[in-house]
C-alpha positions in Angstrom: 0.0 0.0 0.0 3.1 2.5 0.7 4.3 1.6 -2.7 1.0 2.1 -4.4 0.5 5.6 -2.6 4.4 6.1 -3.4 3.6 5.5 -7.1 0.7 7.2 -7.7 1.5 10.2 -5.9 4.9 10.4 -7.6 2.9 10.1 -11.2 0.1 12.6 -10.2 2.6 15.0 -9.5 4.5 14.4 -12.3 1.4 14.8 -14.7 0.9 18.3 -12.8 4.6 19.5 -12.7 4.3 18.6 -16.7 1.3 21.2 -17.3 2.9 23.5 -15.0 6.2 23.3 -17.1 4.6 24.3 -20.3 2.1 26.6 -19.1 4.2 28.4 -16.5 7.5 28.9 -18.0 6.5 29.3 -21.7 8.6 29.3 -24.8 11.6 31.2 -22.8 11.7 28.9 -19.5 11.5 26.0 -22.2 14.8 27.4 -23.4 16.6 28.4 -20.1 15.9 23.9 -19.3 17.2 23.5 -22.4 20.4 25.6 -21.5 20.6 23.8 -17.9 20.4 20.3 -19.4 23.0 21.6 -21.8 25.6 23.1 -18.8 24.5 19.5 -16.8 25.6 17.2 -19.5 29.3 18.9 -19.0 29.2 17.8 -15.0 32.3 15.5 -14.5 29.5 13.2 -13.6 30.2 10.3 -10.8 33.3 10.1 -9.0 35.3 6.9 -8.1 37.0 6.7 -4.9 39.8 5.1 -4.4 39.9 1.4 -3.2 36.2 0.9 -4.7 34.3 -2.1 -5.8 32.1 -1.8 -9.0 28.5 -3.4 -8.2 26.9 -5.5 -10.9 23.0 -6.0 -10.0 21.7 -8.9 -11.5 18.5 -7.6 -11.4 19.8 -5.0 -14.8 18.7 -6.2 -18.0 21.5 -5.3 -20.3 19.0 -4.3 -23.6 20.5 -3.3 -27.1 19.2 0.5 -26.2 17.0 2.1 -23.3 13.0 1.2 -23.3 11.2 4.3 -24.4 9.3 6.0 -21.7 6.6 8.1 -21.7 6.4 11.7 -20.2 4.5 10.2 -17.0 6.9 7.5 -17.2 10.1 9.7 -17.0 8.2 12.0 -14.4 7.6 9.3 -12.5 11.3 7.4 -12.4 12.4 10.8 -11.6 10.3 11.4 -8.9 9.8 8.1 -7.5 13.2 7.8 -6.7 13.9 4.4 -8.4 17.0 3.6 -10.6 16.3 2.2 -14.0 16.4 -1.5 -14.3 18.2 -1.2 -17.7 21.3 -0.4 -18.7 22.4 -0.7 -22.5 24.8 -3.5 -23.8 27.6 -1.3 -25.2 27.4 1.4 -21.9 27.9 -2.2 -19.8 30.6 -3.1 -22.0 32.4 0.0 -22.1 32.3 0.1 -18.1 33.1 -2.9 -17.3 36.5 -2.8 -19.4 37.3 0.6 -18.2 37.1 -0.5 -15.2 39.2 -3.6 -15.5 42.0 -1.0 -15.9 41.0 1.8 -13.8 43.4 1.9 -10.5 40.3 3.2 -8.5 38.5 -0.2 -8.8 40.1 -3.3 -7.4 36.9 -5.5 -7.9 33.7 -6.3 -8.6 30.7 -7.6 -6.8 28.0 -9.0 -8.7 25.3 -9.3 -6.5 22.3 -11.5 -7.0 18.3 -10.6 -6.9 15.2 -11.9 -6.0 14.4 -10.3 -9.6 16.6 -11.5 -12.1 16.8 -9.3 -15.1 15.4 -11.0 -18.4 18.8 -10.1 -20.4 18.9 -11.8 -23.6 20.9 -14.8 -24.2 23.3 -13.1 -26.8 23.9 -10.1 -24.9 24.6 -12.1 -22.0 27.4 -14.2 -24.1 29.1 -10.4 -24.6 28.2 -9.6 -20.6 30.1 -12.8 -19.7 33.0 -12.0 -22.3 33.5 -8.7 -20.6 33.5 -9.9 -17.1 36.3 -12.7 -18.0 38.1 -9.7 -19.4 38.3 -8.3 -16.0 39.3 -11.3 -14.2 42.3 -11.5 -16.5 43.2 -8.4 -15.0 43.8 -10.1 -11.4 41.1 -8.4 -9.6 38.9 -10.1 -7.5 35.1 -10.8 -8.5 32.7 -12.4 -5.8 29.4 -13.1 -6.4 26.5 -13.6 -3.6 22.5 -15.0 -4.4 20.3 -16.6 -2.3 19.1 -18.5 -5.5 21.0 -18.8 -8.5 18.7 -19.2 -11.7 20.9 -20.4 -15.0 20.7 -16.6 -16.5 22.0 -15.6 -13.2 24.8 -18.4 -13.0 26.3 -18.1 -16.3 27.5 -14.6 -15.1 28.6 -15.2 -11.4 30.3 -18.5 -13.0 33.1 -15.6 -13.8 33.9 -14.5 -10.4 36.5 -15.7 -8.4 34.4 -16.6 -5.2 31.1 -17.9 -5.7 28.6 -17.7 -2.2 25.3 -19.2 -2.1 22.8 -18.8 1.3 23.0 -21.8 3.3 18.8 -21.8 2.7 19.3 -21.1 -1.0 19.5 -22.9 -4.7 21.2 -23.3 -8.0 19.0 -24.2 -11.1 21.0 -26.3 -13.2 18.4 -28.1 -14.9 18.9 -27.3 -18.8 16.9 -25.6 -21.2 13.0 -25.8 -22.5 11.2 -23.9 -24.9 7.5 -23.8 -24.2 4.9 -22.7 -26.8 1.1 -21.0 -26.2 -1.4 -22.7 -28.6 -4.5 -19.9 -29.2 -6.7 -22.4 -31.8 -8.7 -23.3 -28.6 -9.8 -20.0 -27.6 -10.7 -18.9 -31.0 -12.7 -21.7 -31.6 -14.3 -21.2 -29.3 -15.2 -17.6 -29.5 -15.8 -17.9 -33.2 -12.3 -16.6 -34.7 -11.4 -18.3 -38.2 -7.8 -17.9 -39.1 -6.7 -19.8 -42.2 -3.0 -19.6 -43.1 -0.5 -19.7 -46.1 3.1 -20.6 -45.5 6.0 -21.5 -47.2 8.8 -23.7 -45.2 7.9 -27.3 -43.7 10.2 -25.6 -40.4 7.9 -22.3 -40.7 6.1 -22.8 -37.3 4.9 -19.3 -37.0 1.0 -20.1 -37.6 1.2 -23.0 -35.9 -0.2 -21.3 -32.7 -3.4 -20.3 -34.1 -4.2 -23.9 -36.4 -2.7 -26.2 -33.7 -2.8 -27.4 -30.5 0.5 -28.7 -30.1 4.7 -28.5 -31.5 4.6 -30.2 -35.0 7.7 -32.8 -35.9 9.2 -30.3 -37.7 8.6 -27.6 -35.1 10.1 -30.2 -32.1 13.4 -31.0 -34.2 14.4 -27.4 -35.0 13.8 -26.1 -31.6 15.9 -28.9 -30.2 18.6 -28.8 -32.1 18.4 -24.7 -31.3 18.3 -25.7 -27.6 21.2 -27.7 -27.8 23.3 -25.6 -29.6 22.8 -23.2 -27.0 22.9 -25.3 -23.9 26.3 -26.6 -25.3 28.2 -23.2 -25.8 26.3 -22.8 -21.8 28.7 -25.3 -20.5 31.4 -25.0 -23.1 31.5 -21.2 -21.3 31.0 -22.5 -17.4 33.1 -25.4 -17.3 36.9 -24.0 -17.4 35.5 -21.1 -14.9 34.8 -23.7 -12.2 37.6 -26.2 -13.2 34.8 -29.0 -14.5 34.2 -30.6 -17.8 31.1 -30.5 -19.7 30.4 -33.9 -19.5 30.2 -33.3 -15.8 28.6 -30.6 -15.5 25.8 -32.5 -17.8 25.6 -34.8 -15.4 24.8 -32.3 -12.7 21.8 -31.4 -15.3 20.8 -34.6 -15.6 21.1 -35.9 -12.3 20.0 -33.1 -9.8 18.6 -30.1 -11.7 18.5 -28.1 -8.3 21.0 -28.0 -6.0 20.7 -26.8 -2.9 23.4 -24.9 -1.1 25.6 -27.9 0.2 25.1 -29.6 -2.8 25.9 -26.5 -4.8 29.3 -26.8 -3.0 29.7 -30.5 -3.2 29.4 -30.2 -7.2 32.0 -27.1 -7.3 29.2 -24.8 -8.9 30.1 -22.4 -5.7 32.7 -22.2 -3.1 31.1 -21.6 0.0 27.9 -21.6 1.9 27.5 -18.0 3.3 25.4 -14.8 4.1 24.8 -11.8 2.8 26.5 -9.9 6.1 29.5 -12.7 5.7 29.9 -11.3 2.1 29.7 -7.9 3.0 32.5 -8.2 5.4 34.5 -9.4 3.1 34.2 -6.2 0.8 34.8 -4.3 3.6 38.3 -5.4 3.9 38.6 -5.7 0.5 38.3 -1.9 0.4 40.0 -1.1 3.4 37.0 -0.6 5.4 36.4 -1.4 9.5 33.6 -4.0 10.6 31.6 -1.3 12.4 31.5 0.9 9.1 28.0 0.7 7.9 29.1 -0.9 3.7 32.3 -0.9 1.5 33.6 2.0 -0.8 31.8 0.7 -4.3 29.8 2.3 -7.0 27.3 0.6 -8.8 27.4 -0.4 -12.9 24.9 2.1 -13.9 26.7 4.6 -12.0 30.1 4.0 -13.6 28.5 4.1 -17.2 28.2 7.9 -16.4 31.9 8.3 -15.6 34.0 10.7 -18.4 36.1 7.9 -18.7 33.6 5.4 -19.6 31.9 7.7 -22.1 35.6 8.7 -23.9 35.9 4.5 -24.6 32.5 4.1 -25.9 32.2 7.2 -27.9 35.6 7.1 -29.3 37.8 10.2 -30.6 35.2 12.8 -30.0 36.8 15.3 -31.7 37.3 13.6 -35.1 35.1 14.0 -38.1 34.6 10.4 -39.2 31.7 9.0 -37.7 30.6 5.1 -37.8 27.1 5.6 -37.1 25.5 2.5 -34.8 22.0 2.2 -36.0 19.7 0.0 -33.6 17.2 -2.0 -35.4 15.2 -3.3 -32.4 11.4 -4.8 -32.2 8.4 -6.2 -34.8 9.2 -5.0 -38.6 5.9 -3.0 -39.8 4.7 -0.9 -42.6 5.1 2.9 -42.5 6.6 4.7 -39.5 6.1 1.9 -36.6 6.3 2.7 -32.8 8.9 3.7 -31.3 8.9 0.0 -29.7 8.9 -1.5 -33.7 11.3 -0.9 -36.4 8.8 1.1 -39.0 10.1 0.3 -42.6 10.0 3.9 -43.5 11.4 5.2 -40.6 14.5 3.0 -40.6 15.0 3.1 -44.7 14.6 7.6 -44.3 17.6 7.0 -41.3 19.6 4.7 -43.3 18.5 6.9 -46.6 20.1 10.1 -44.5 23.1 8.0 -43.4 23.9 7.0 -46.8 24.2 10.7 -47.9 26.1 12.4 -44.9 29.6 12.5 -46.3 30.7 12.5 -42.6 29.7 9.2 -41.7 32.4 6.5 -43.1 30.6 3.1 -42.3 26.8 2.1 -40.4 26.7 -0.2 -38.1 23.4 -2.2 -37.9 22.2 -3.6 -34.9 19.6 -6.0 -35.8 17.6 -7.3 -32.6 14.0 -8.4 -34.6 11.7 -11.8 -35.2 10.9 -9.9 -38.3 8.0 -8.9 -39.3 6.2 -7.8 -42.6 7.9 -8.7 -45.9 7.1 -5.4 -47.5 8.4 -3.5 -44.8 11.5 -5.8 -44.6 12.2 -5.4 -48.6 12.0 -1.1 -47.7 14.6 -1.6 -45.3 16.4 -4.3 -47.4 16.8 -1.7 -50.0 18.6 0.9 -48.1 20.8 -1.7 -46.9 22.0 -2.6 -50.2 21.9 0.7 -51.6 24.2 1.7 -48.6 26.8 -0.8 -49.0 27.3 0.6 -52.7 28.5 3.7 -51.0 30.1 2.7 -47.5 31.0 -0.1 -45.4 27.7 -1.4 -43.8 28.3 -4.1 -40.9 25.4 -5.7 -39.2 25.8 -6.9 -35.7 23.2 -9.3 -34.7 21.9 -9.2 -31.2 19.5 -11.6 -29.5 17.4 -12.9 -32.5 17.9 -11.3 -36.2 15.3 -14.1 -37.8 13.1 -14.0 -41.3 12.7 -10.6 -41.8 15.4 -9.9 -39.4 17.4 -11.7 -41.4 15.8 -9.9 -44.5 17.4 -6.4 -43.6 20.7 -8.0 -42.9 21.7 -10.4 -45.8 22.8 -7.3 -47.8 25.5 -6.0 -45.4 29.1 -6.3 -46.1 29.5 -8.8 -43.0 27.4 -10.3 -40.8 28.4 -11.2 -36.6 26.5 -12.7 -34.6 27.0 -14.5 -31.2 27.1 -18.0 -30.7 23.6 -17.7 -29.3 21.8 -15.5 -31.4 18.7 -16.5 -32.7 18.9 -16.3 -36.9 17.6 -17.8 -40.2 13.7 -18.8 -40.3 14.2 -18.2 -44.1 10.3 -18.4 -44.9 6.8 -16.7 -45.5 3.3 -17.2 -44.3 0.3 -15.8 -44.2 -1.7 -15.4 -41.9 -6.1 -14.4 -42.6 -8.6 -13.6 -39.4 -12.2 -13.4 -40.0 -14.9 -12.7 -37.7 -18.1 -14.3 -39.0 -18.5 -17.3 -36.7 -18.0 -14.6 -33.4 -20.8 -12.0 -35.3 -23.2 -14.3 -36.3 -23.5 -15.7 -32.7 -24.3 -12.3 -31.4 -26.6 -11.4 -34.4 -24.3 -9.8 -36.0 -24.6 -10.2 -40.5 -22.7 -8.3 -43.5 -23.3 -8.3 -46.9 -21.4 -6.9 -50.0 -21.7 -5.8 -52.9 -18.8 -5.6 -55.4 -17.5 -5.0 -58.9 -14.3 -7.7 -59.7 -13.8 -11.1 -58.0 -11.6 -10.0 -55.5 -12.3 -6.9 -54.8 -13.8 -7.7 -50.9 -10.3 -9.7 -51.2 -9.0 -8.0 -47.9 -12.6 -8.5 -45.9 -12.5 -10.0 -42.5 -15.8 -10.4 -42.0 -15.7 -14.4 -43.8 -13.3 -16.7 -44.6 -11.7 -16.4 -47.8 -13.0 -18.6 -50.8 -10.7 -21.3 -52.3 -9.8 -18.8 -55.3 -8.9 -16.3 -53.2 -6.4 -18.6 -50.9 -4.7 -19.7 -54.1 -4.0 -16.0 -54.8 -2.8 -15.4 -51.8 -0.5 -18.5 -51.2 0.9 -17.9 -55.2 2.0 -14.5 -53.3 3.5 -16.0 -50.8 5.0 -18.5 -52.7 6.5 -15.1 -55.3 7.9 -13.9 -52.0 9.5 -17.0 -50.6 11.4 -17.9 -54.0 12.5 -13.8 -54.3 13.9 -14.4 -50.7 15.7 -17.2 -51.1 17.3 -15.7 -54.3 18.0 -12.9 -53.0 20.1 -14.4 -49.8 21.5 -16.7 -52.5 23.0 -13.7 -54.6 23.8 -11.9 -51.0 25.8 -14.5 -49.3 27.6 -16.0 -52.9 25.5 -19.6 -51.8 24.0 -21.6 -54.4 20.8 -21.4 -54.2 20.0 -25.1 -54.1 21.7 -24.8 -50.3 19.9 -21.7 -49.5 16.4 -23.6 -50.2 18.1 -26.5 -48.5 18.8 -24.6 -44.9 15.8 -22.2 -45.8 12.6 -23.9 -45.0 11.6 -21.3 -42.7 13.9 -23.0 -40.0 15.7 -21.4 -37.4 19.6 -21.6 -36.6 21.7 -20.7 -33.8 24.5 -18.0 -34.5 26.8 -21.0 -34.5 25.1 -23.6 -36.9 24.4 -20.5 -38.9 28.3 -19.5 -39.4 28.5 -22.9 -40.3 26.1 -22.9 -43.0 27.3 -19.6 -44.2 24.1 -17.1 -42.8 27.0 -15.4 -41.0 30.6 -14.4 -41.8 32.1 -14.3 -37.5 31.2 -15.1 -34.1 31.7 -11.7 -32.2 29.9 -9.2 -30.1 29.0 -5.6 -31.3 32.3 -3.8 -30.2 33.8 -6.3 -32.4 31.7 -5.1 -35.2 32.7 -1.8 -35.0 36.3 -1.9 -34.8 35.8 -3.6 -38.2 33.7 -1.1 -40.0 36.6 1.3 -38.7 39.0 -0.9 -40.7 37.2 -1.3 -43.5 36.8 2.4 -44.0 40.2 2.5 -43.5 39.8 5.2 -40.7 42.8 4.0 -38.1 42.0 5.6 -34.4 40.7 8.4 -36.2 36.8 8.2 -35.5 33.7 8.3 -33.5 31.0 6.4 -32.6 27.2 7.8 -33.0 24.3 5.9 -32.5 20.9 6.3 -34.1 17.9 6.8 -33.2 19.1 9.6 -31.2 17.7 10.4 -27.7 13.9 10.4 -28.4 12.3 12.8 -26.4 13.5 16.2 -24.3 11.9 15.5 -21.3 13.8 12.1 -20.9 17.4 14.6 -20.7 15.7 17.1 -18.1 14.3 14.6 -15.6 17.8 12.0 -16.1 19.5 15.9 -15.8 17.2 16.8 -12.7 17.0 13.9 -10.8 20.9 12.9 -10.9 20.6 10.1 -8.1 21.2 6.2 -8.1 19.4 4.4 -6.1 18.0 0.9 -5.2 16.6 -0.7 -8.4 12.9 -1.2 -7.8 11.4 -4.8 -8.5 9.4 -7.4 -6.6 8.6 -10.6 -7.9 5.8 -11.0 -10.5 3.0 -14.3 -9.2 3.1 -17.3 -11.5 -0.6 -16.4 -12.8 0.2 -13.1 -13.5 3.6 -14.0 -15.2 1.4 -16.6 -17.5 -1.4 -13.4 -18.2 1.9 -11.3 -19.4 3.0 -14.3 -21.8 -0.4 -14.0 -23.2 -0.8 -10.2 -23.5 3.1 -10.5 -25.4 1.2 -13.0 -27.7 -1.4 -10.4 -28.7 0.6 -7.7 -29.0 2.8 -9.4 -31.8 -1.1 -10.1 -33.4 -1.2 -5.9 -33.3 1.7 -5.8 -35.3 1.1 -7.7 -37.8 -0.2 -4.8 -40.4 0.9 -6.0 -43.5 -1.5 -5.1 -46.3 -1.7 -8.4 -47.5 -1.3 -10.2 -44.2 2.2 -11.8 -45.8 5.0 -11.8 -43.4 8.8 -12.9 -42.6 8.8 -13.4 -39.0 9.8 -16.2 -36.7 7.8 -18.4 -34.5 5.6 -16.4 -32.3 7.4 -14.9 -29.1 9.8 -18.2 -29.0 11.0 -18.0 -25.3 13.9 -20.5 -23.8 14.1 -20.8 -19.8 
């Protein structure tokens, strides 16, 4: 009840200090913020004292770039108090290797939570990367939970001491892939969907026709799971001095471990609490038992160091800019969200990008399931049409699949991470009609039309036979004009392409393999080589796009200037199975394709 008073005071507030802004101050106060945020941004920001520990949270989910937040929203964060949960991948990066070689910081605790943050699997592969970078270093990483999920674990696996409560757990159970079936409910409430497709592995309708994983479905989803689960333990087992076979077994043969077990398997090194730990740090850092915590500053905090910001941004002072454009969300027609990658949107920044003499190479960050093939093809375009004139790299994040895939194939390279999510090479439709759910309630249409198809894209019936032929022969012209094109992009034959196509999905590693993918690396790795390619030396700076989205984000981040506990508590299993579903219906508000034709991998395909 105090947090519900806390939160809906803070946002009324915020709603009233927002009118009062623009009315008040007017045009000029706008300007003298404006100013302030400007003089702000030059703060020295943070400083580290000396002897500190930098705090990793596991309840941060490292995303590709910040959510978006509304004006209540940033009110509210700003007022409530509350430290974002999220920090972005290349700020995390960029911190944690500046601090592997700043003198100030002489460790790192990465301290567990009741809330895990949902990071996704590839940018944990870079996370992981850049916390083994700073154990090279020789300075000390511990790492405390009370219970140790897998996410969780294949980070503190790193550290150097391991501490689990004596009343706590380890998952170490595998991985599973589980799928919502919706052809029961609409049934039921008198939904039709029929479907085209292309691709026996093209499992993206078969929510809304099935009611369970077809063949087909089960043996690309395994062999995903396992490529992943394998470069899992490939990653864990030097760290704790096991082999994979053993720590299989450990999989296999206990699944959860608690805390003595946990020690008698060497996936930690001691039973402990949290006070025990903290202890610990305090001599670490120098500190006396009765001092009240240790000298440390937390991740976020350090991403706003000068230090930090010089690594990620580069030689601020040289013209040649490699431009980092984030390609994150659903693929739609026209402008999009800002939580979707709108075809025109991204094709007018890439269109811009491609003409600013002062940007030497793009960098594109592709984080999508796809989405709508004609939006895909707009972006696709620009792509190609930028590579004529500059290096274009893309970086693949989490999942870059169908018409993620789509926007990438015409780069000059491709990365991804082991674990990234890739390929789905296929097309479906996908047709909704209403006429069972309005009949029931009394509900009737009739038409009247001149042509045979001209009521084609009604969804008050099901379509007729001739109309489903049309529509699949579309399909069918956009699945062979993908695979050719993917042939001509990667220098494949095309035979292989329809081969690995199939609308079946690969794992960054089995994708390098089959040549989807030139190079296993992260997205730092990506942009040192667009810096090469364009031949640039040292001389350049990064710039990502799209830039900051909205003023009133800068003056309440400016305003507020505090770090403080990161606010979560732990979501009921009910309402954690409601959010699943309201994911699966917001993907059905995305699909906006005029023809209801689309590139896009399986629906919301989760691993846990």
């Amino acid at each position: 009840m105090k947090d519900f008073f806390k939160y809906t005071f803070a946002s009324l507030i915020g709603s009233l200090l927002g009118i009062a802004l623009i009315v008040g101050l007017g045009f000029g106060g706008l300007i003298f913020l404006v100013g302030s945020i400007a003089s702000k941004a030059k703060d020295i920001g943070p400083q580290v004292k000396d002897k500190s520990v930098l705090v990793f949270d596991l309840a941060t989910n490292i995303t590709d770039t910040r959510p978006i937040s509304t004006t209540g929203e940033a009110l509210q964060e700003a007022l409530s108090g509350d430290q974002p949960a999220t920090i972005t991948l290349r700020k995390a990066i960029n911190a944690l290797d500046t601090a592997a070689q700043d003198e100030k910081i002489i460790g790192l605790y990465i301290k567990g939570s009741s809330t895990p943050g949902r990071t996704g699997l590839a940018n944990l592969q870079e996370i992981r990367q850049a916390l083994q970078r700073f154990r090279e270093t020789g300075k000390k990483i511990i790492a405390y939970d009370v219970d140790w999920t897998e996410r969780e674990y294949y980070l503190g696996s790193v550290a150097d001491e391991i501490v689990i409560n004596p009343l706590g757990a380890i998952e170490f159970n595998g991985l599973s892939s589980q799928t919502m079936f919706l052809s029961g409910a609409f049934d039921k409430f008198g939904i039709g969907v029929q479907v085209t497709r292309v691709g026996k592995y093209k499992s993206a309708v078969e929510p809304f026709i099935r009611k369970e994983i077809s063949p087909e479905n089960r043996e690309q989803t395994l062999k995903l799971l396992r490529d992943i689960w394998g470069k899992y333990l490939q990653k864990i087992a030097p760290s704790r001095g096991l082999t994979v076979q053993q720590l299989q077994a450990i999989a296999n043969e206990q699944g959860i471990l608690m805390a003595d077990a946990a020690v008698d398997s060497k996936l930690v090194d001691r039973v402990g609490y949290y006070d025990e730990v903290l202890s610990e740090l305090k001599v670490l850092t120098g500190k006396e038992e009765d001092d009240k915590t240790f000298t440390q500053i937390s991740l976020n905090n350090y991403t706003r160091v000068p230090e930090v910001i010089e690594v990620a941004s580069g030689d601020v002072k040289s013209k040649n800019k490699i431009a980092v454009v984030y390609a994150e969300g659903e693929i739609v027609n026209g402008t999009g969200t800002p939580r979707q990658i709108g075809g025109d949107r991204l094709a007018k920044e890439l269109r811009r990008l491609r003409l600013d003499d002062k940007v030497k190479a793009v960098v594109l960050r592709v984080n999508s399931p796809g989405g709508s093939a004609s939006a895909s093809e707009v972006i696709g375009r620009e792509v190609k049409m930028t590579r004529e004139q500059k290096p274009i790299i893309v970086s693949m994040g989490n999942i870059a699949a169908s018409g993620g895939y789509w926007i990438s194939m015409n780069a000059d390279k491709i990365f991804a991470e082991p674990t990234t999510i890739t390929g789905s090479i296929g097309v479906f439709g996908v047709l909704f009609n209403i006429q069972e759910l309005g009949n029931e309630n009394g509900i009737t249409w009739d038409t009247v039309k001149i042509g045979q198809f001209a009521d084609l894209n009604n969804n008050s019936r099901p379509k007729t036979e001739e109309e489903l032929a049309l529509i699949q022969n579309m399909v069918d012209s956009i699945y062979e004009r993908f695979i050719t094109d993917v042939a001509t992009a990667r220098d494949l034959p095309k035979e292989k392409v329809a081969e690995i196509a199939q609308g079946r999905v690969w794992s960054g590693v089995s994708a390098q393999e089959l040549g989807l993918v030139d190079e296993i690396t992260g997205i730092e790795g990506a942009i040192e080589f667009a810096a090469e390619t364009a031949e640039l030396g040292d001389n350049w700076k990064v710039e990502e796009y799209p830039k900051s989205r909205s003023l009133e984000q800068r003056i309440f981040r400016s305003l507020s200037g505090v770090e403080a506990e990161i606010s979560t508590s732990p979501i009921d299993p009910l309402t954690a199975e409601f959010q699943k579903l309201q994911q699966e219906l917001a993907s059905l508000r995305a699909m906006n394709d005029p023809y209801g034709i689309y590139t896009r991998l399986p629906f919301n395909l989760r691993i846990e």
